[in-house]
N, C-alpha and C positions, 0 to 999 in steps of 0.2 A: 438534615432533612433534604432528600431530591426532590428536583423540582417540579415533579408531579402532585406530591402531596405537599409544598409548598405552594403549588397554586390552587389546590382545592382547599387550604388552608384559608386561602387570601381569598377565593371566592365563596366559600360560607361564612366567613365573616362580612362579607362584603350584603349576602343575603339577609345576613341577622341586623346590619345596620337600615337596609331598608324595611323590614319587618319594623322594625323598632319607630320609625317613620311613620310608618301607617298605625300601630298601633298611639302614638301618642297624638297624632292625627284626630285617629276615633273618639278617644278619651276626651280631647280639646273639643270636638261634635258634642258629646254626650252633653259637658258642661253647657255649652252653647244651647240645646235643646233645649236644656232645665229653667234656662233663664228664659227662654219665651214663652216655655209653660208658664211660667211663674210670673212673668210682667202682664201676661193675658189675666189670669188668673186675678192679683192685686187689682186691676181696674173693676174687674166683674165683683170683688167684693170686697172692692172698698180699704183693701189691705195697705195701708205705706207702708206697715213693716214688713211687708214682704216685698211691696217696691224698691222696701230702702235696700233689701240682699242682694236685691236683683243688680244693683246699682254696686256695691261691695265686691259680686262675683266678678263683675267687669274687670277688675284690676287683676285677678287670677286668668283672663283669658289673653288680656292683653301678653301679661308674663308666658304664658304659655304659647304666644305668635311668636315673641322674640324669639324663646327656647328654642322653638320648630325652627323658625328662618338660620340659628346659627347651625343647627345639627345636619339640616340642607346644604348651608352654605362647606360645612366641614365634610361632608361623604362626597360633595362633587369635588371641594381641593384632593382628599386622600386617595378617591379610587377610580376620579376621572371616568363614569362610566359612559358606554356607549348605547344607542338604538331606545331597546325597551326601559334598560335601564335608567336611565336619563329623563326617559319622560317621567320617571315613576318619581323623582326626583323633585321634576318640575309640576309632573300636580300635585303631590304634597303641598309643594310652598305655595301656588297659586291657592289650592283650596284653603290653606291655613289662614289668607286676606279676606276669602271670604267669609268664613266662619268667625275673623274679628270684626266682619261688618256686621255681620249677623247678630254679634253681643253686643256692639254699639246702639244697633235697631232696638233693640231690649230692654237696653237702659234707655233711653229713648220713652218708649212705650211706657218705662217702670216713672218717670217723670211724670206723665203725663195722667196717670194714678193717683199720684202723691199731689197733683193740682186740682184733680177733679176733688178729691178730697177736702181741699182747701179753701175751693173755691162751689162746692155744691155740684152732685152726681149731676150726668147731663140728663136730659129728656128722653133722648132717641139715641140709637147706634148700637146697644151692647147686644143685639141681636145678630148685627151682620159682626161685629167684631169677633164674637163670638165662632161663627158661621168660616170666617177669613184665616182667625186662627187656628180652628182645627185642623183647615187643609192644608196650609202653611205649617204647621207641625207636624203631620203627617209625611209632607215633601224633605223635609230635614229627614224625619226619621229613615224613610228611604233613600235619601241619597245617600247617605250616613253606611245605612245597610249596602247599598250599591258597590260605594266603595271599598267596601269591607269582602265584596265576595268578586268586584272586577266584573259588576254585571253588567253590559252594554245594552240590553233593554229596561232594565230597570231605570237606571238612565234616563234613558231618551223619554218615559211616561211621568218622571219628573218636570222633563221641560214640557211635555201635553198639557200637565195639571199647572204647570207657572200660566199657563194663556187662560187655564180656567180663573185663577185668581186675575189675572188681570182684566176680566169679565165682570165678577163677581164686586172687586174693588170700585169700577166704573160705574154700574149700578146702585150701589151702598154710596156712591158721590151725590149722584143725581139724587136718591132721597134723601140728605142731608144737608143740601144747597135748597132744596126746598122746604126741608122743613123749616132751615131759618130764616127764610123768605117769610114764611107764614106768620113765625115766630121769630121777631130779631132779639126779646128777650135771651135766646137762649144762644145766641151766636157764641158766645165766648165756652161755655162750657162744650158746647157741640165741636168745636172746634178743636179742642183737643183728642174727641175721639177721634176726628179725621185725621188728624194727626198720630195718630195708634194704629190706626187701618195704610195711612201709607207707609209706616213704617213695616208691616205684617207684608205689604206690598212690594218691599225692598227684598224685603229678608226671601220671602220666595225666589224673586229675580236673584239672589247671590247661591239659592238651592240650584236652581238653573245652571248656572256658572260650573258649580261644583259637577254638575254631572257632565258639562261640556267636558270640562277635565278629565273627568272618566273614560267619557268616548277618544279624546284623545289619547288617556292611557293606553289603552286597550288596543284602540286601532289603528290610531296615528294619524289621527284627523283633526285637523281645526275645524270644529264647527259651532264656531262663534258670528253671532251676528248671520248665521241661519233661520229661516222659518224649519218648526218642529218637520210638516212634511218633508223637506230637503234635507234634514236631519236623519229623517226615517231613511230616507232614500240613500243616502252615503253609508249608513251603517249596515243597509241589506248589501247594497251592492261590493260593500271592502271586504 
């Protein structure tokens, strides 16, 4: 073999391992999604045995961070890539942290289902939970798609919509510190749902993350620890 098509040898192989990145990337997303539907889901009706899955699938996502971090760790020893390459490398593995915090949030929430259960549905909340995790599942399913097509606006309205939830979360506080004010019966089960709504609250904030990563794929920008308009702004102007 000359060394012409010995290096187009070595550089489509070198493509198909990062393809293979991103797609097991996806796949790790997709699982992740299912569990927040599914932990939302279980509180609103009252399912543990759909909490308790939610809580089961964890161990499959976790497995599936390792897998990611080594196949990262083994494309940057083998092919040493450079520039675009590299980073495509490094959001992988950055967004794969997220997406295990994001299953963590889940089982989390998938708990806090399996108590209210336990312990008697609360009073208040499953209307803003409700309300929180739509949009929050929606921001996964978007960044998800984002990363899948390298889309640097889709992105950036990921992190527009993380400030709506963090809006949205702030509000759903304030009526639930009052409602057990009014009502201290009910502090302990109320307290769990706020406890499902910061977790909803997290999970956005690591959607966030995941699309910085993008912007950085893409453009070659840190724009971490940005406000969205400054965001906007580096992304028109690179």
């Amino acid at each position: 073999m000359d060394n012409l098509n010995l290096d187009q040898h070595i550089s489509g192989q070198f493509n198909a391992d990062l393809e293979e990145l991103k797609t097991q990337l996806l796949e790790m997303g997709g699982v992740v999604q299912q569990q927040i539907i599914d932990a939302v889901t279980a509180i609103e009706q009252a399912d543990s045995e759909l909490a308790e899955k939610v809580m089961v699938i964890e161990d499959d996502v976790d497995m599936r961070e390792v897998r990611l971090d080594e196949n990262c760790t083994t494309v940057l020893a083998r092919r040493q890539p450079a520039a675009s390459d590299l980073r495509m490398v490094l959001a992988v593995s950055k967004a794969t942290r997220d997406l295990e915090r994001m299953g963590d949030e889940a089982q989390k929430i998938a708990k806090m289902a399996i108590a209210l259960n336990e312990e008697g549905q609360a009073p208040h909340g499953y209307v803003e939970l409700r309300h929180i995790g739509d949009i929050v599942e929606k921001m996964v399913n978007s960044t998800l798609d984002a990363f899948a097509r390298f889309d640097v606006d889709a992105a950036v309205k990921v992190a527009r919509d993380d400030k709506a939830v963090d809006r949205e979360y702030k509000s759903a506080m304030r009526e639930l510190v009052t409602y057990m004010m009014e009502d201290p019966r009910s502090i302990g089960r109320v307290m769990n749902i706020i406890w499902a709504l910061r977790s909803l609250e997290r999970i956005g904030d690591h959607a966030r993350n995941i699309a910085e990563h993008i912007v950085y794929l893409v453009k070659g920008l840190d724009v971490r620890h940005t406000s969205v308009k400054e965001m906007e702004r580096q992304v028109k102007d690179a």
